[in-house]
N, C-alpha and C positions, 0 to 999 in steps of 0.2 A: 690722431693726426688731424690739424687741419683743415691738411689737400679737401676737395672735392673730389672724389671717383667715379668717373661719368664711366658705363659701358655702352658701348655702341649698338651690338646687340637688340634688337627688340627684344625686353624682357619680359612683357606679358608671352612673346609666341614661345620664350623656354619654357616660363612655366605654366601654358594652359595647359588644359587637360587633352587627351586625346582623343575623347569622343565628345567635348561639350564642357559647357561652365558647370561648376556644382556652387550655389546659390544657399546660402544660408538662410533660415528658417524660424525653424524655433532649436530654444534653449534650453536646457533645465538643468541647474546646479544644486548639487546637495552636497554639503561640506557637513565634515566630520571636526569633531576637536582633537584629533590626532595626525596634523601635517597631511590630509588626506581630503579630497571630494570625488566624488560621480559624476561626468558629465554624461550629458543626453543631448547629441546635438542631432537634428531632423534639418535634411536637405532633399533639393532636388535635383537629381543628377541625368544627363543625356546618356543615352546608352546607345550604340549599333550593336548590330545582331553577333554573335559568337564573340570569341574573346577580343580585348581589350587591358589597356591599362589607364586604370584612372586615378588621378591624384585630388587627395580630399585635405586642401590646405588646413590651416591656422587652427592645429590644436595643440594644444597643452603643449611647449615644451619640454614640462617633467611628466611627461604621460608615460605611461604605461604599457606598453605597444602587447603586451601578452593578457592583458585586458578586455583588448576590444570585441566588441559583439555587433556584430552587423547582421541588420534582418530589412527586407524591402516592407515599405510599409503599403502602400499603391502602386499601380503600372505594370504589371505583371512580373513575373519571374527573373531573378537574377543571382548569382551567388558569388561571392570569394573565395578562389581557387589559391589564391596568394596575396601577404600581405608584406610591405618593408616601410619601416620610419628611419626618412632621410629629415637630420636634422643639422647638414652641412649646410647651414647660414651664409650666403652671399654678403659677409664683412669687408671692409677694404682689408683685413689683415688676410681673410680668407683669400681674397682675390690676389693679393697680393703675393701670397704664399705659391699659389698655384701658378703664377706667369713669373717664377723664379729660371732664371737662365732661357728667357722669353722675351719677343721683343716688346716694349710698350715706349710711351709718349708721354712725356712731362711738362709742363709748364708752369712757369715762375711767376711773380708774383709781376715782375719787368714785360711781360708778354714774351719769354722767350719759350722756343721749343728745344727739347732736348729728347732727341731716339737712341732708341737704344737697347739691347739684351740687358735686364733688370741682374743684378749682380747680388744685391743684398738689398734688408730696409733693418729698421728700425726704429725704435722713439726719436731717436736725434737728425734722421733722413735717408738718403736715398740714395747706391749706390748705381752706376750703368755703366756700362762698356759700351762705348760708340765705335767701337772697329771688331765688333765680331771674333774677339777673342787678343786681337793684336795692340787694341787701345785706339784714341786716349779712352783713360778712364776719367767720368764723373760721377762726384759727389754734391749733391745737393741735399741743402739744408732742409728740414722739414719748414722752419717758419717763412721759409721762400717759395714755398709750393701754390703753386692757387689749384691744380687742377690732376690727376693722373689721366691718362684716355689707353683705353686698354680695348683690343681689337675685337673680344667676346666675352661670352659667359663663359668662366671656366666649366667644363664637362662635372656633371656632381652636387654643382653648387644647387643652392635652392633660397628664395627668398622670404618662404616663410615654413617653418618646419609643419610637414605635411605625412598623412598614410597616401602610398601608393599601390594599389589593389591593381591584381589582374582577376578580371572580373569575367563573367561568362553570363549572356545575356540571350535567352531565345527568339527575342525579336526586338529591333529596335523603340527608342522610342523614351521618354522620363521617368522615371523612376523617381517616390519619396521613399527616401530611407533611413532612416535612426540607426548611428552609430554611438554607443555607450562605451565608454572607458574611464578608467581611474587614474587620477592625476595625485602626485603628488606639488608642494607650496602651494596650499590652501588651507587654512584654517579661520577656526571661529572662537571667540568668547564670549562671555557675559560682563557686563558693568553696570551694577547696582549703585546707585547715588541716594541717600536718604539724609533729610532735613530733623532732626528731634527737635522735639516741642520744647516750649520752656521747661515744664515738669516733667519731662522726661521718659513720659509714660506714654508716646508716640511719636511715629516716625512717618514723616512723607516719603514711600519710597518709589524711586523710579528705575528702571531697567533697559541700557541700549546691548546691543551686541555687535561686536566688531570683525568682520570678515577680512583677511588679512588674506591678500589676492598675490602670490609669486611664484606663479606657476607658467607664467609666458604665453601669457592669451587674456585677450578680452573675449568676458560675457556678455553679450549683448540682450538687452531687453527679458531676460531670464528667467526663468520659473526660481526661486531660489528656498530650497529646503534645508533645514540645519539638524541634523544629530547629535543629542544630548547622549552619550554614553561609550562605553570604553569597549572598542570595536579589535577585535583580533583580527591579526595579520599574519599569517606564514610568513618566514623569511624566508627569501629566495637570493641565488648570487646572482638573478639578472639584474642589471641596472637599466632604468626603463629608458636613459636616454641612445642606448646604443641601438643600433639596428637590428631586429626582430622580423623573421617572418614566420607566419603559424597559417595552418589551416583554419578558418573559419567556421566558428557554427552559424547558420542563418534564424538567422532569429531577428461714484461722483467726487466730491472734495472732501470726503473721510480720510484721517491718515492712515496709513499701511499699517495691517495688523497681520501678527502671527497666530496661527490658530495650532493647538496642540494637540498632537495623538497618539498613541502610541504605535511601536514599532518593532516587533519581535520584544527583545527586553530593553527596548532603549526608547528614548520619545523624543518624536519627529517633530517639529515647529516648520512650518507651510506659511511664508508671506504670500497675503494674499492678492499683490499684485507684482506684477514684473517688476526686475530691479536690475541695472546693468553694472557687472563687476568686473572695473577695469585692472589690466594686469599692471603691477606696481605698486598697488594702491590699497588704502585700508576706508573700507568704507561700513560707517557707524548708520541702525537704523535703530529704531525706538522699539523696546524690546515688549513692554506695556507701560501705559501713562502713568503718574504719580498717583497714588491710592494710599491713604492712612493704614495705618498697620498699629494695632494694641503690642508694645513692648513691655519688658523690663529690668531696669538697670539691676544688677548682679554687683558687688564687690566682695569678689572673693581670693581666698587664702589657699593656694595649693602649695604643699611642698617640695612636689617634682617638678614644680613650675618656678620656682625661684623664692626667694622670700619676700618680693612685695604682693601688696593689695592690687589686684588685678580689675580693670574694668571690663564688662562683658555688657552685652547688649541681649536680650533671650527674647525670642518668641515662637511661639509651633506655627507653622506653614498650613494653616488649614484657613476655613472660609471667614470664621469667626473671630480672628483675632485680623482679618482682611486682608488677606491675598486667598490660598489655597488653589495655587496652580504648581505645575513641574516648574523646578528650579534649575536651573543648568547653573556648572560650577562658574564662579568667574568671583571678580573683587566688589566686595563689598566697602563704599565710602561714607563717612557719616559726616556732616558738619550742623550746625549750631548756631542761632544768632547770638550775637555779644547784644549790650547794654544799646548799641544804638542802631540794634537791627540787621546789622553786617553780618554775613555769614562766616562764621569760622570752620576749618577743616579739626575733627576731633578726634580721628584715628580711622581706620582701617584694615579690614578681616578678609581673607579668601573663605569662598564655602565651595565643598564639593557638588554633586549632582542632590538634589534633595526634593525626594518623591513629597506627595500633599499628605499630611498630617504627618510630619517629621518635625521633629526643633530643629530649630538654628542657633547658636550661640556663636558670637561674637565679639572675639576681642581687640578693642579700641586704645587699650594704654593701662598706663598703670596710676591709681590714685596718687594726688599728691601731699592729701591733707589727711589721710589715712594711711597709718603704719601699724606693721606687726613686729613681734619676737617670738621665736620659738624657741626652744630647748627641752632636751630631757632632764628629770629633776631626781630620778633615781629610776635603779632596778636593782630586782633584787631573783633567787632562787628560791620558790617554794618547795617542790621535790626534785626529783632527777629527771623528769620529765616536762615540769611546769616553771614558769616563772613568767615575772612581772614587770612592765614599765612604768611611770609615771612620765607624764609630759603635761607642760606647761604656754600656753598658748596666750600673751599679752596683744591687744589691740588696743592702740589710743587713737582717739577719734579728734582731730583738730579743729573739724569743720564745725557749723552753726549749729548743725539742724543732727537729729540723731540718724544713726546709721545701724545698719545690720550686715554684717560682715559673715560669709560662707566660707568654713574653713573646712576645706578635706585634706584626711588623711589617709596614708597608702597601710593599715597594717598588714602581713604579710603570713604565709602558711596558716595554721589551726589560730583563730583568736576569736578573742570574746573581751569587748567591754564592758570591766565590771562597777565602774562607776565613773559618772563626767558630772559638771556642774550645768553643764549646758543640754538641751535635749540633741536628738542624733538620729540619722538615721542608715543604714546599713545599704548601700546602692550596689555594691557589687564584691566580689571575691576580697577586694583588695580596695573597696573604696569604701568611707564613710566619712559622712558629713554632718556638719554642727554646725545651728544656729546661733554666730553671737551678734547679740546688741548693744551697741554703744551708745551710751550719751552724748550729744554736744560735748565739744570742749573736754570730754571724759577719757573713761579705760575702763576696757572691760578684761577677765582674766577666766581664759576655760582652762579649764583641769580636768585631765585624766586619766583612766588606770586602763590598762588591757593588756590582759593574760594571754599565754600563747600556752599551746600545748605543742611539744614538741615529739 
């Protein structure tokens, strides 16, 4: 709607606090890559002696409320005897809601007033009874509206979702204190951008990460930490935006770099300057600069993977082929210059979490100047227990320059290759691989036999 919703009301004196401003501080946000972060926000709060209730605004909307941990950090002694998250938002719909069958004050767009006990509302305007039950009634249009005036704050309402703590405090006086909880709409990823060289046999790669902030609060000026790893969570049937109350435990012009550590089984990346993450918002920072990296182009032939020639990108994540740091999962982008320099986009790979001396392989698309055929060419029974296949594996190579085409095959239960044309080599239960090489412009043709024993 429109209207403007003025309340009359002084709204700071609904919502200060009871014994004092609480003043925000410091920040510290650690996001997870599972819809999940940590906050740590440090204030300072006025306290009077014996109980109290104090309200600790603008956190998280998707928070947590069975979460929180509150410990005083200086000023002496104080504890949480009771906690509740009020997150009845002061909306015009909300105020609107509550001064139903209530008198308020409208005005039009013409400067007219119109009083009245509020009847109804909705998207299309505004119903009011001007005689206290006997009429007339009006109706006014929303696009006629310039203003509502409504005589208070409804009882309840709140104007920004806050903890409200009855606190117990042995002598008056400030208090710093860190309150920790866990928020849900927060997450983070990775995005790998990498340039290949003409010949192919390197990659300028660069790495941002994206914090993706919806969780109904700004960070201000932050500590901002991120976790690289697959964090378990209980389910529980509370929903963290409903009301909760629990007893409490008490408890120079270089760019921004992440620095990496580990963290139980998972690793931690610490920017090492503040960074403000506003709610709504997706905000990209430089994850490490561009750094060459030794690759190698792959084209290869998997069966369980379709019948084209596959392109891959492979390198190990260690110091010497240049990176060798933690990899957090995220998209991997490749592009390419053309003939006058312009960069072209040439495909695109997700990688998981990938510790340092791990490979990476990556796949980018599928050749287009390289095809295969496969089929089987016979089988046969050697005993009641033994028999044979023959498979036949064509590559024609279209392109200039000669190729080398990796073709695996899945054989399956007891086997043994008893002859190929090509060398081979045996990777796992059900996986083995062969080297073919193609000619220019040629075809090459692997064959071979593998017995099973059944």
């Amino acid at each position: 709607m429109r209207a403007m919703f003025c309340v009359l009301a002084a709204l700071g004196a609904v919502i200060g606090l009871a014994a004092g401003a609480v003043a925000q501080q410091e920040t510290a946000l650690t996001v997870y890559n599972t819809d999940l972060a940590l906050v740590k926000d440090a204030r300072t709060i006025a306290l009077e002696k014996g109980a109290q209730e104090v309200r600790f605004p603008d956190v998280a909307a998707r928070i947590d409320p069975t979460s929180v941990h509150f410990r005083v950090l200086s000023g002496g002694e104080a504890s949480v005897w009771e906690q509740n998250y009020r997150f009845d938002l002061a909306s015009p719909w909300a105020i609107l809601d509550k001064y139903l069958e209530k008198d308020i004050d409208v005005v039009t767009d013409d400067a007219d007033l119109f009083a009245g006990r509020l009847v109804s509302f909705d998207q299309s305007g505004i119903v009011l009874d001007q005689g206290k039950g006997s009429g007339p009634i009006v109706t006014l249009n929303r696009d006629k509206l310039t203003y509502v005036r409504f005589p208070s704050l409804p009882a309840g309402l709140i104007s920004r979702p806050s903890l409200v703590w009855k606190i117990g405090a042995a002598s008056a006086g400030p208090r710093k204190v860190e309150v920790t909880y866990l928020t849900g709409g927060v997450s983070w990823h990775a995005e790998y951008v990498g340039v290949v060289s003409s010949d192919d046999r390197r990659v300028d790669l660069a790495a941002w990460v994206s914090v993706d902030n919806r969780s109904g609060a700004t960070y201000e000026n932050a500590q901002l930490d991120l976790v690289a790893g697959d964090v378990h969570r209980a389910p529980t049937p509370l929903d963290g935006r409903r009301l909760a109350k629990a007893d409490m435990v008490e408890a120079p012009a270089a760019a921004p770099e992440f620095r990496s550590e580990e963290l139980f089984e998972y690793h931690l990346y610490k920017l090492d300057t503040p960074a403000t993450v506003a709610d709504r918002e997706i905000k990209q920072l430089a994850f490490f600069p561009s750094t060459g990296v030794a690759v190698a182009k792959v084209l290869e032939l998997d069966a369980w993977k379709g019948g084209d020639v596959r392109v891959l990108l492979e390198f190990p994540n260690s110091k010497a082929s240049g990176i060798g740091r933690p990899l957090p999962a995220g998209t991997v982008r490749m592009y390419k210059e053309d003939s006058t320099r312009a960069l072209q986009f040439i495909g695109e790979d997700r990688i998981g979490h990938t510790p340092v001396d791990e490979n990476v392989s990556l796949y980018l698309g599928n050749a287009f100047d390289v095809k295969a055929e496969r089929k089987q060419t016979d089988a046969r029974r050697i005993s009641g227990r033994v028999r044979e296949e023959d498979w036949e594996i064509v590559i024609r190579n279209h392109k200039k320059e000669d190729v080398v085409v990796r073709v695996v095959e899945h054989p399956y239960g007891f086997w043994t290759i008893t002859s190929a044309t090509h060398e081979h080599v045996k990777k796992e239960a059900y996986r083995v691989e062969f080297s073919v090489p193609a000619k220019a412009g040629g075809e090459a043709v692997l064959r071979y036999t593998v017995r099973y024993q059944e």
